[in-house]
C-alpha positions in Angstrom: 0.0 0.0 0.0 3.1 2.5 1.0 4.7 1.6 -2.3 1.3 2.0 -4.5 0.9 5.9 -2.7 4.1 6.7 -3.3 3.9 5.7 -6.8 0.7 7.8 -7.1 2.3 10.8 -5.3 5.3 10.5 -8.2 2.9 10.0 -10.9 1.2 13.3 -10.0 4.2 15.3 -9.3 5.2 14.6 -13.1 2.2 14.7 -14.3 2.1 18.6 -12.7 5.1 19.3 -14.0 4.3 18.4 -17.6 1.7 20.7 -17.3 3.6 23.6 -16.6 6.2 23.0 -19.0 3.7 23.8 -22.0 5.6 25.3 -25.2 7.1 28.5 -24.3 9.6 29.8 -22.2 9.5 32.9 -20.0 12.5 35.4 -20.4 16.0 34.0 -21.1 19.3 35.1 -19.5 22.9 34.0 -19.7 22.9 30.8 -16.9 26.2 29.8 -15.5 25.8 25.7 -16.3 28.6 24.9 -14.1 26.5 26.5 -10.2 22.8 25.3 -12.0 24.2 21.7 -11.8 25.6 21.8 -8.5 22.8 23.5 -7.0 20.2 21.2 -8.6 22.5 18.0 -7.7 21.9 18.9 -4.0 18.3 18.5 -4.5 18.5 14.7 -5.8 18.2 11.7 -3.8 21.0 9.4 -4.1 24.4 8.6 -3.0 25.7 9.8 -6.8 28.3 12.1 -7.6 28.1 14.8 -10.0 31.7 16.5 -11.9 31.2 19.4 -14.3 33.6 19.7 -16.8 35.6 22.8 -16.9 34.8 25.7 -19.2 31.3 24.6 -19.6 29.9 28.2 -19.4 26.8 29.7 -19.8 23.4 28.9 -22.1 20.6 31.6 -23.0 17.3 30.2 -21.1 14.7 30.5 -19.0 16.9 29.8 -15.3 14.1 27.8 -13.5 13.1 25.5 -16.9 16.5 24.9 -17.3 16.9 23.8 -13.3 13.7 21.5 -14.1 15.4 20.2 -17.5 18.1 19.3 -15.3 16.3 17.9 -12.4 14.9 14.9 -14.7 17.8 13.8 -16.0 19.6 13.7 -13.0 16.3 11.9 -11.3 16.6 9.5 -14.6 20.5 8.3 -14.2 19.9 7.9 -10.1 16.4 5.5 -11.2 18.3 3.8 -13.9 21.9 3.7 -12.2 21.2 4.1 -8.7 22.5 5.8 -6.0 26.0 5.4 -6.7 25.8 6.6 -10.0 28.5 9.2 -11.4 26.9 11.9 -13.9 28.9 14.4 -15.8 28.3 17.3 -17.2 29.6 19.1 -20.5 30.3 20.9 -23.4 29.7 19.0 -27.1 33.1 18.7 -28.4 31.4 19.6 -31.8 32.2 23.0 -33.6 29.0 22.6 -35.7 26.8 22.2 -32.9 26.7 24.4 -29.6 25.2 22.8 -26.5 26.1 21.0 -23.7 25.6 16.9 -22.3 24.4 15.1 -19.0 26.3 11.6 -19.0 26.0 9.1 -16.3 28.1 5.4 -16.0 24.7 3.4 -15.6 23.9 0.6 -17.9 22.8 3.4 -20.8 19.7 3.3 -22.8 19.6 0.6 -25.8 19.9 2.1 -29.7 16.6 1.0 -30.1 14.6 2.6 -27.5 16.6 6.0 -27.8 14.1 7.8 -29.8 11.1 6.5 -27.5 12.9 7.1 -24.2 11.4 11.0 -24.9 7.9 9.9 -24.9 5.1 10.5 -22.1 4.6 7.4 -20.6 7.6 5.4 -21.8 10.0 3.7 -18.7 11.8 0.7 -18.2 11.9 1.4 -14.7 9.7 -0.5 -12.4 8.6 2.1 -10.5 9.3 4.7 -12.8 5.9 7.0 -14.3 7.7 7.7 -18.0 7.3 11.9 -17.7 11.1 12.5 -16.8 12.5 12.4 -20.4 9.0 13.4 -22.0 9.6 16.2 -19.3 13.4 17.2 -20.7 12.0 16.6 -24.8 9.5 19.5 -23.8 11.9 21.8 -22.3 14.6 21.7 -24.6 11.7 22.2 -27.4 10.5 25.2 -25.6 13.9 26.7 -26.0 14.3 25.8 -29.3 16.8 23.3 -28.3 16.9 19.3 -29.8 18.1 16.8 -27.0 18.9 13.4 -28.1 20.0 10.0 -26.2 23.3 8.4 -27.2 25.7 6.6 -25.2 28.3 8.1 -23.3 32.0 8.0 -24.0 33.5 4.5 -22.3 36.5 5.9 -21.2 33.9 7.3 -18.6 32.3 4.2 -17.9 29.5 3.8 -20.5 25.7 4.7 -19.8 23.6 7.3 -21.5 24.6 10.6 -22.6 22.0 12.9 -23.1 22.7 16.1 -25.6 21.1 19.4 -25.3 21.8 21.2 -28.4 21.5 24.8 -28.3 22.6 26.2 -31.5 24.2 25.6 -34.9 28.0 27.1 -35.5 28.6 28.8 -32.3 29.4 27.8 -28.7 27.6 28.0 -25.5 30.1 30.9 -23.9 
């Protein structure tokens, strides 16, 4: 019964928060990426570390979308990972692209369920409600941003590697 109502409390906390997301963003400022991360790490549950790469800089968005976009993917590596998990955080090493990654050392999302991890209601997680990704997918929309799932590099373990990209041809700064 504890387990069912904590399920149900979850499920309505992201179902809340993909209602606010909606399409658009409020105003957009430079946001340092390197104290966002640190200060929304502090809010996870889970006995994980967190490392941002240096010279990550800053991104032009909405501050408290952006602490939200954040929030579910951390959430998503601790659920799929667990508490132990090590997530990293930086730029893409990709002078055609601008934008930044979240990678974690957990087991990683399978090729073929990469495009369907960003879907409401899709989990592999047994007590997972399937918002988180759809949750991220929205955000990084509202922004004008594309966010894809990929693996992350194994020199860092494995896992998933999610990439926020921000731009074409110029550089988060």
């Amino acid at each position: 019964m504890e387990t069912a109502h904590e399920r149900m409390e979850a499920l309505i906390d992201d179902l809340l928060a993909l209602a606010r997301t909606g399409r658009s963003v409020g105003e957009t400022e430079p946001v340092a990426l390197a104290s966002t991360v640190t200060s929304v790490w502090r809010t996870i549950d889970g006995g994980g570390t967190v490392s941002v790469a240096d010279g990550v800089g800053t991104v032009e968005a909405d501050a408290s979308r952006l602490q939200e976009l954040f929030e579910n993917l951390f959430r998503n590596a601790v659920e799929h990972a667990g508490d132990g998990v090590a997530v990293t955080v930086g730029r893409l090493d990709d002078p055609a692209r601008s934008g930044f990654y979240v990678a974690d050392d957990g087991p990683g999302v399978p090729p073929t369920d990469r495009d369907r991890v960003f879907e409401r209601g899709h989990t592999t997680a047994e007590d997972g409600t399937g918002f988180g990704l759809a949750i991220v997918a929205e955000i990084a929309d509202a922004h004008g941003w594309d966010v894809r799932a990929t693996d992350a590099a194994p020199r860092n373990g494995g896992g998933a590697r999610f990439e926020i990209v921000t731009g074409e041809g110029e550089r988060t700064s």
